[in-house]
N, C-alpha and C positions, 0 to 999 in steps of 0.2 A: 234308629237305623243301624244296620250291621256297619261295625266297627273297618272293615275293609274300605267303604266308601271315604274314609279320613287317613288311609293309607298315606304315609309323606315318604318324599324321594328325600336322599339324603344331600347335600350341597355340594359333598364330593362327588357324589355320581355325576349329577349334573355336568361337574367341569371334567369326569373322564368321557361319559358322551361327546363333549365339545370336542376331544383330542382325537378321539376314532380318528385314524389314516383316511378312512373312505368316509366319513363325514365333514373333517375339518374345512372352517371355508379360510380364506384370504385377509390375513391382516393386513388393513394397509391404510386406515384409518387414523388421522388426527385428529386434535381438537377443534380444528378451523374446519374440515372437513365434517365432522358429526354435527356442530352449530350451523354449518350450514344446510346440511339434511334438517336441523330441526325448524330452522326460518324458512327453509324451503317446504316443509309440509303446513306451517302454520300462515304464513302471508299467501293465502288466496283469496279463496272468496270470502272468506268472514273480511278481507276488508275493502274488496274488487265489488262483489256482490251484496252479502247480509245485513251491513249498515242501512242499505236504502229501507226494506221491507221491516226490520228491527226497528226504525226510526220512524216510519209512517206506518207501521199495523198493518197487516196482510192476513188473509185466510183466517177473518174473524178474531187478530189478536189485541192485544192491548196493545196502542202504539206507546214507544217510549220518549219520543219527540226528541231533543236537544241532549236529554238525561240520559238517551244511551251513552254517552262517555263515560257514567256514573255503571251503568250494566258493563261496558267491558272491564271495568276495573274489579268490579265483586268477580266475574269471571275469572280473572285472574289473578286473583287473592284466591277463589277454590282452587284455579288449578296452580298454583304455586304452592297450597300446601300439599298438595296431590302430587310435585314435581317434587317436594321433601322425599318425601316415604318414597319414591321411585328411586329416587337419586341412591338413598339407602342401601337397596335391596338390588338395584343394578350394581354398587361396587361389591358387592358380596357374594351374589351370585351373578358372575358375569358372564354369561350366554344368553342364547338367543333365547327366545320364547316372550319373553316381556313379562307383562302381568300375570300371563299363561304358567311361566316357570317360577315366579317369585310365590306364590298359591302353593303349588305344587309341595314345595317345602313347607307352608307355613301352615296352609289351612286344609291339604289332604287333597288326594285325586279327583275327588266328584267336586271339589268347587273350582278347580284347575280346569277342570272340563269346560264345568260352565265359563269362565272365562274364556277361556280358549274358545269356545263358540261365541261367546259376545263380541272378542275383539275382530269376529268377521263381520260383525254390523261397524266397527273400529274403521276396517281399511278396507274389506271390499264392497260391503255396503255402501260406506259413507263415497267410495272414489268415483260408486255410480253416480253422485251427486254431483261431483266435482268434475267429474268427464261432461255429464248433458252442461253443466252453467262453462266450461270449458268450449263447447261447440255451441254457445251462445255467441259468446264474445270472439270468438274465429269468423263466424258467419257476418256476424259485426264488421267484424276488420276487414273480411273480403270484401262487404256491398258496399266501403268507405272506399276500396281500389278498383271497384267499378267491375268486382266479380261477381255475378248473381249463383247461388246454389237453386235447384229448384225447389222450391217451399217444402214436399213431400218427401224428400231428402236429408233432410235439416230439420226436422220437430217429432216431436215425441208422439205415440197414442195415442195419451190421455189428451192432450194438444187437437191431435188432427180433429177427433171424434168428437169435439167442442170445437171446430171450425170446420161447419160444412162445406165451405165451398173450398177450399185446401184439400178436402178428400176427392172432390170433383175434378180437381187436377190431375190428381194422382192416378197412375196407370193401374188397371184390373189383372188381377189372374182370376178365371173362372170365377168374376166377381166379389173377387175380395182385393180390397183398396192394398199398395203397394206404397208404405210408409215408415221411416226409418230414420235414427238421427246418425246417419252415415259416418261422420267426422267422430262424432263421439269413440265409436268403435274402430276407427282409425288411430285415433291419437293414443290409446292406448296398445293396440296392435303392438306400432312403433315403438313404444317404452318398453313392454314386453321384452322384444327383442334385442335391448339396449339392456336390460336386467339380465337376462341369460348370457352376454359377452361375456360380464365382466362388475363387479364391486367397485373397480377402481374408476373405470372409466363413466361406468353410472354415476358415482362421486366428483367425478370432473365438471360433469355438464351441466350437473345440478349447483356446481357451485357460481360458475359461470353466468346462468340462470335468477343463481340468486341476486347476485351483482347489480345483474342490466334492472330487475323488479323492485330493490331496495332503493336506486336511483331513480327508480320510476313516482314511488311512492314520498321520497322525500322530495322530488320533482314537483307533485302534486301540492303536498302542504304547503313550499316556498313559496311555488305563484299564488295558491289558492286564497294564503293568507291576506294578499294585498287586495282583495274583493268579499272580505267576511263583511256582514253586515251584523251588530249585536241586535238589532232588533229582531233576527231572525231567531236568536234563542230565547225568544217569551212567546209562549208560558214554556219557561226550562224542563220542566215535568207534567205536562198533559194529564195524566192519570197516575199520577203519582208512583207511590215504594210497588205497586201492583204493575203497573207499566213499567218498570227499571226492572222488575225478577220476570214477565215474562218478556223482555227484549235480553236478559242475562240466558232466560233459556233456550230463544232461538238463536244468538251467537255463542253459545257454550261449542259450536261447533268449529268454530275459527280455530280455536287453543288448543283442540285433539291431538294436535300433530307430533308435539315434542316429547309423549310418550317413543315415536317411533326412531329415534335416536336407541331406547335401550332392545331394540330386537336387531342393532350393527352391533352387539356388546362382542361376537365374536371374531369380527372383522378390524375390531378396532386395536389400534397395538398398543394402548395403555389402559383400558376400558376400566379398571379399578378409580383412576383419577381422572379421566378424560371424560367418562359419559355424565359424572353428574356436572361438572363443569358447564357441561356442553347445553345439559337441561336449564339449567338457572339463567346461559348467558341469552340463551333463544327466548326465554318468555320474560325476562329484562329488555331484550330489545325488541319485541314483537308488541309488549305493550305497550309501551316509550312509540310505537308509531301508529296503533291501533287511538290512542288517547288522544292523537298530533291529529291523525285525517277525520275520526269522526267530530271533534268541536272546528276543525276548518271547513269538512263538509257543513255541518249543520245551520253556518255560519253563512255559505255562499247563498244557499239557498232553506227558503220553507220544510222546513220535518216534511208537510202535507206534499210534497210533489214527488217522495221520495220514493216510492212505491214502484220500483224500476229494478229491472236485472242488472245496468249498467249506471248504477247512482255519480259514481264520480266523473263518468261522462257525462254525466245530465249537467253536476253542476258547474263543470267548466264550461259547456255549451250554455248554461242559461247566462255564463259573466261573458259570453261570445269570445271563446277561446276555440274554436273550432278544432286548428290543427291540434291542438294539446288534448282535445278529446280524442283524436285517430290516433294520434302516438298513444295514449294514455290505454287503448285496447290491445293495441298491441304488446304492451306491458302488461295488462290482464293474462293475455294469450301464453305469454312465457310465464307469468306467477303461477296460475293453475296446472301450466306442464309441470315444473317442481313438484308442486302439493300430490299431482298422481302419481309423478317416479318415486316419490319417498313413500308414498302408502303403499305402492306397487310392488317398492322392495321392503317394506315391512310384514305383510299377509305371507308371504311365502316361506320365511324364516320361522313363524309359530309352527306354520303348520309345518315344517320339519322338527322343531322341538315339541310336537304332539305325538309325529312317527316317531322318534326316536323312543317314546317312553311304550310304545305298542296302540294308542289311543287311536292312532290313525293305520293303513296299511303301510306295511313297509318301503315300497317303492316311493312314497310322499318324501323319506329322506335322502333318498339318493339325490349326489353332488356331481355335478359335469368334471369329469377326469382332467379335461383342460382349464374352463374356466372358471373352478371351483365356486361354482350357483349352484342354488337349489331347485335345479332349473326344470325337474318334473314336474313341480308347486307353483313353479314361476308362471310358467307355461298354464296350466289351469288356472292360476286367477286370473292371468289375463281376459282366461275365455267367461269367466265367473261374474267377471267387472266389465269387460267388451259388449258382451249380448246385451245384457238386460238396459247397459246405457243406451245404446240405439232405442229404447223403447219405454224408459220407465219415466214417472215424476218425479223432479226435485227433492221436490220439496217434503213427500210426504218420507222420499229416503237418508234427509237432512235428518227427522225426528228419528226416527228409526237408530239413527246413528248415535244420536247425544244419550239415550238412556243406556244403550248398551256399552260408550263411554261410562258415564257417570257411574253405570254399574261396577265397571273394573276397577275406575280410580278408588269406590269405596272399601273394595277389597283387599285391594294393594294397601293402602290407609290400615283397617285392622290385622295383616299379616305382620307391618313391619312392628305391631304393638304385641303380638302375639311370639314372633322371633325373637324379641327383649325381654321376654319370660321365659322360652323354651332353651334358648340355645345365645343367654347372656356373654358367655365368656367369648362368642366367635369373632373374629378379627372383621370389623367394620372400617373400611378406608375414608367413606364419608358418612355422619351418622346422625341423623335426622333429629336437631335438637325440638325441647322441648316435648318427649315422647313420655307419657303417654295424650299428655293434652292436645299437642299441634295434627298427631293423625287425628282426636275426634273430632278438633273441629271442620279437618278435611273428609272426613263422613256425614258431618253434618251439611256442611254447604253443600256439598254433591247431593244431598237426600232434598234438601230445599228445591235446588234446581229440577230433580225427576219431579216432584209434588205439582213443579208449574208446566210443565210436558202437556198435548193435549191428551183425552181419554184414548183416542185411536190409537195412540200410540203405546200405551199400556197394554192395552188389548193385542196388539200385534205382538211384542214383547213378550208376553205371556206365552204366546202360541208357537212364538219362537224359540222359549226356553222349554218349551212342553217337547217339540222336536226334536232341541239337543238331547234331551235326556232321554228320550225314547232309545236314540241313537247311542249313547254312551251303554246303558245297560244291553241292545244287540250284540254291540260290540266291542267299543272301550272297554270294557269294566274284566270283559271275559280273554282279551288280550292283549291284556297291561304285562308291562316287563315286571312291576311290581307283582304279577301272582303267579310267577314260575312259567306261566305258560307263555309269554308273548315272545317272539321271535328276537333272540339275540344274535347279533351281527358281531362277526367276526372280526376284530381290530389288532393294529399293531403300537403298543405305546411308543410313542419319540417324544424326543424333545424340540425338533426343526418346528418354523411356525412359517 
């Protein structure tokens, strides 16, 4: 392949990009603040929702029964050595882009691309998922306050058009049925507009958020644990090490989140020491309670009854704890808002560190003069993640989601082995022991998990990489800043932050 496609941006450029006058965003980011963007995108529904369908088998999978606590834990042992190599490559190149920018230096422009297009199955794919099971657990919580939505209102498509008599409901235009998951494309709206304010104020609410849902969840374990039954976990593993890797690859989606700590790296005021801190302390305590709810879950009740969108109401309601199941949605309700402001504002930062290198059009990087958002990008995801959630399936954009993860993390994995050869002597703040060994075997576990993915979702994956790359050689490739021709924007160096 012509040697331009492996073109590498240099790690200086990167961080004079970051400085532009008319690019820079808003430092104002802590440690306690970045940890909580990271528990605030990873505690949702891998453990509000996934446990149930992960632990009784759904849409033809292998159930994992009891032994998913065994699947979240390989889960995050992949994504902890995948949080190594990130950690790395975030204090060293500290800007935005994510896996997007770390590529970019390491492994050349066309695999930067493709990441860069995968990480929108990352955050705006995957938030489609988290918006509809978001307006699950809303609708939940209203008909518990004796608010009814009407059915056609509140369900997806795929939904209606497998419940006939819900389309019968539904009001006609010129005879076509009038259905829509309305709240989905609200809730997002709203964060949207919460993103364009302001970094800072986004970081407030989410931490806030985080707060009321990490009390919610340790709420759950305490009571939950005085009604575990241990007979409910035999047979511990139903189908064995086959059922533990595929329940690891339908919650491989839980743990995506704490990547999106490293696309605040330019908001954050010590990003060198703070972001990888921030990664390790979020999937240290996201797993410390993913390990806690599913063996007390599985505990209250049968793996077999688990097959539910709102599992941990189920099993407080079946030990007849009624009210702690209504509180416990409304803790759903605030966990899931977190998980989409923190995707919400991770997707619009790549895609300004894609404009900035020419890959994207220019106006993608433009910054609100007031309150320094990348609020052109902002504004389009939301519309990107708003539409399709009023209308699309979960589930099938749950999978969609994990390989185009899985893809990135393997990437990130062999850059940071690939930068300890090219460019040894450069000044690493945190530096991902055991290298060359701990990235492969954080390629390997990420390559196990895609292998357990269903076929569809290869097949999709495939046709969405065929896209990006159509799409890069129209236009990326022909106006990259790296080939003289892409639009260079005028800046003034300072030193004010």
């Amino acid at each position: 392949m012509p040697t331009s496609l492996f073109r590498r941006k240099a790690v200086e450029a990167c961080q004079a990009d970051a400085d532009r006058a008319d690019h820079r965003l808003k430092r104002s980011l802590g440690v306690v603040e970045l940890t909580a963007l990271g528990i605030g995108a990873v505690i949702g529904a891998g453990i509000f929702s996934s446990p149930g369908s992960a632990a009784a088998g759904a849409d033809g999978r292998l159930a994992a029964g009891p032994a998913l606590v065994l699947s979240y834990l390989l889960v995050a042992a992949a994504c902890g050595l995948a949080a190594l190599c990130y950690a790395e490559m975030a204090s060293m190149v500290p800007v935005a882009g994510s896996a997007y920018t770390y590529a970019y230096v390491t492994l050349g422009e066309f695999l930067a691309w493709i990441i860069g297009w995968d990480l929108i199955l990352e955050y705006a794919v995957g938030n489609v998922a988290v918006a509809v099971s978001w307006a699950a657990y809303f609708n939940t919580l209203l008909e518990g306050l004796g608010v009814h939505f009407p059915p056609w209102l509140c369900t997806t498509l795929d939904h209606a058009f497998k419940t006939p008599e819900l389309l019968a409901t539904a009001p006609h235009v010129l005879g076509i049925p009038i259905v829509l998951n309305l709240p989905a494309g609200l809730i997002v709206a709203l964060l949207t507009i919460l993103l364009v304010v302001g970094i800072q104020e986004s970081a407030r609410v989410n931490t806030a958020m985080v707060v009321l849902k990490l009390a919610m969840v340790v709420g759950f374990v305490l009571v939950g644990m005085f009604y575990v039954q241990p007979a409910h976990w035999t047979p511990f593993a139903p189908n064995g090490l086959n059922g533990i890797l595929t329940g690891a690859a339908v919650i491989f989606f839980a743990y995506i989140g704490f990547d999106a700590i490293s696309t605040t790296a330019e908001e954050a005021k010590n990003p060198q020491r703070d972001l990888p801190r921030a990664m390790i302390a979020t999937l240290t305590i996201c797993t410390t309670l993913y390990v806690a709810v599913t063996l007390v879950l599985t505990g209250m009740i049968s793996w077999r009854e688990l097959a539910v969108g709102d599992p941990l109401a189920k099993a407080l309601q079946s030990a007849g704890l009624q009210a702690l199941a209504g509180i416990l949605s409304f803790g759903a309700v605030v966990a899931m808002t977190a998980v989409l402001l923190v995707f919400q504002l991770g997707q619009p930062r790549i895609f300004l560190a894609m404009a900035r290198d020419g890959l994207l059009p220019e106006w993608a990087a433009r910054v609100h003069p007031r309150f320094r958002t990348p609020y052109v990008t902002t504004i389009l995801t939301g519309v990107f993640v708003g539409v399709p959630a009023m209308f699309v399936d979960i589930n099938e954009a749950i999978d969609f989601t994990n390989i185009g993860t899985l893809f990135a993390f393997i990437l990130v994995s062999v850059g940071v082995i690939v930068l300890r050869r090219t460019d040894p002597g450069r000044h690493r703040p945190f530096r991902c022991p055991g290298v060359p060994v701990l990235p492969l075997f954080s390629v390997v576990s990420c390559g196990i998990l895609i292998a357990y993915l269903p076929v569809i979702t290869w097949i999709r994956f495939v046709v969405w990489q065929a896209i990006g790359i159509l799409l890069y050689f129209l236009y990326g490739r022909r106006h990259s800043r790296l080939t003289g021709r892409g639009k260079e924007v005028t800046w003034t160096p300072t030193t004010t932050r």
